[in-house]
C-alpha positions as CSV (number, residue, x, y, z in Angstrom):
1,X,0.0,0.0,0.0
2,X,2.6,2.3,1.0
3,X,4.1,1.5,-2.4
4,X,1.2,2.7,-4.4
5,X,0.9,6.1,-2.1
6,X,4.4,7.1,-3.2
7,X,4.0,6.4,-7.3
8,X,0.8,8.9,-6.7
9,X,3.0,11.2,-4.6
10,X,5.8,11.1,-7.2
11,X,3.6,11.5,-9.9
12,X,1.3,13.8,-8.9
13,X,4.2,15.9,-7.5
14,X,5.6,16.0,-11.4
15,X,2.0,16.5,-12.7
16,X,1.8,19.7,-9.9
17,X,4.9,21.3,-10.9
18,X,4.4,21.1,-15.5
19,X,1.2,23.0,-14.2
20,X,2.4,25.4,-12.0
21,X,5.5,26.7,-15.1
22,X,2.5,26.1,-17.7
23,X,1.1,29.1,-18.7
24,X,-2.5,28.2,-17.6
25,X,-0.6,27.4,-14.0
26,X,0.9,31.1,-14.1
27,X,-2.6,32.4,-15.0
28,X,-4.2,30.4,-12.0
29,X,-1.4,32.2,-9.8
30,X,-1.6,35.4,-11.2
31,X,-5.7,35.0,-10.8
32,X,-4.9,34.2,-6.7
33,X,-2.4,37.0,-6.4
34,X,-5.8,39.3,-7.3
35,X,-4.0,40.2,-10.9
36,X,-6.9,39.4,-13.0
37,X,-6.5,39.9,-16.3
38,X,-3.7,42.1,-15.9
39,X,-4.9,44.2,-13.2
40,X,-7.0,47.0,-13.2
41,X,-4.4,49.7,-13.6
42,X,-3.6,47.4,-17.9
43,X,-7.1,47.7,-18.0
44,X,-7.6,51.5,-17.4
45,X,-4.5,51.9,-19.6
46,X,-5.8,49.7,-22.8
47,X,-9.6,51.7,-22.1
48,X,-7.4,55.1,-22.2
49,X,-6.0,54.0,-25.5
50,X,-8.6,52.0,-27.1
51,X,-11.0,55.6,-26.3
52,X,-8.4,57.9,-27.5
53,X,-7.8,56.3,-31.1
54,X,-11.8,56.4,-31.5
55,X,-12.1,59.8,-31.3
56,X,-9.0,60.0,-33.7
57,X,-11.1,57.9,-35.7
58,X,-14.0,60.1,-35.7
59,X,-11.6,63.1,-36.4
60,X,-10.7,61.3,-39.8
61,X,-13.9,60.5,-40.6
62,X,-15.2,64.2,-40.0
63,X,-12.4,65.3,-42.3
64,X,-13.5,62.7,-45.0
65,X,-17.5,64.2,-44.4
66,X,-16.2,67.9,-45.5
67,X,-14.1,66.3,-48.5
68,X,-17.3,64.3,-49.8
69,X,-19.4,68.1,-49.4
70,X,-16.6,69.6,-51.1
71,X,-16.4,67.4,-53.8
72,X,-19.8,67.9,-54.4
73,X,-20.2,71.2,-54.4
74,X,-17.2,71.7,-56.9
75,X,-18.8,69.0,-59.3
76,X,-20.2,70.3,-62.2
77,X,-24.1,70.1,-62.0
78,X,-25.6,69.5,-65.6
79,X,-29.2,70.7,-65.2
80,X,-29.6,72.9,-67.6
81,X,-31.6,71.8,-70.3
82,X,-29.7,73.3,-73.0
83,X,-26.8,70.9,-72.1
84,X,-28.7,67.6,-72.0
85,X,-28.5,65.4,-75.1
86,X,-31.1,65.6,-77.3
87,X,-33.5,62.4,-78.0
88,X,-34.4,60.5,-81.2
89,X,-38.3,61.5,-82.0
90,X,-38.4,60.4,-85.0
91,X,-37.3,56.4,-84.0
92,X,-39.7,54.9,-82.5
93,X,-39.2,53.5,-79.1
94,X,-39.2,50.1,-79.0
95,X,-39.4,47.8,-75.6
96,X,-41.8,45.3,-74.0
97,X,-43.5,48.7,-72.1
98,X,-44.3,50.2,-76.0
């Protein structure tokens, strides 16, 4: 009996320590220790970052907005009846509505 308890010993012993330089056994420590996920002050620093490129972000798409109304405006508008083509009356329209 005394045989058996020390193969488990042993081997659990080797199975403990794999864990604990495993990277899930570091995570399980770091998890104890009250690090989290990286602790609150990563957290606050990735939120800081994560806010500040969305509003550069928004910046460049404001920018885009007043390029697109630019480019608009400075497009030249064909309305004027004088400088649409001219149509065909005398063919006659053909098409399954005719």
């Amino acid at each position: 009996m005394s045989d058996i308890v020390a193969i488990i010993m042993v081997f659990g012993g080797f199975f403990t320590f794999l864990l604990a330089i495993s990277p899930v056994g570091r995570a399980v420590a770091d998890r104890i220790r009250g690090g989290g996920l990286g602790g609150s002050n990563e957290l606050a620093h990735r939120l800081d970052d994560l806010i500040e490129e969305i509003e550069t972000v928004r910046h460049e798409v404001m920018e885009l907005g007043e390029r697109v109304d630019f480019t608009e405006r400075m497009l030249p508008r064909s309305n004027d009846p004088q400088e649409l083509p001219k149509g065909g009356a005398d063919k006659p329209e053909e098409g399954p509505w005719r």
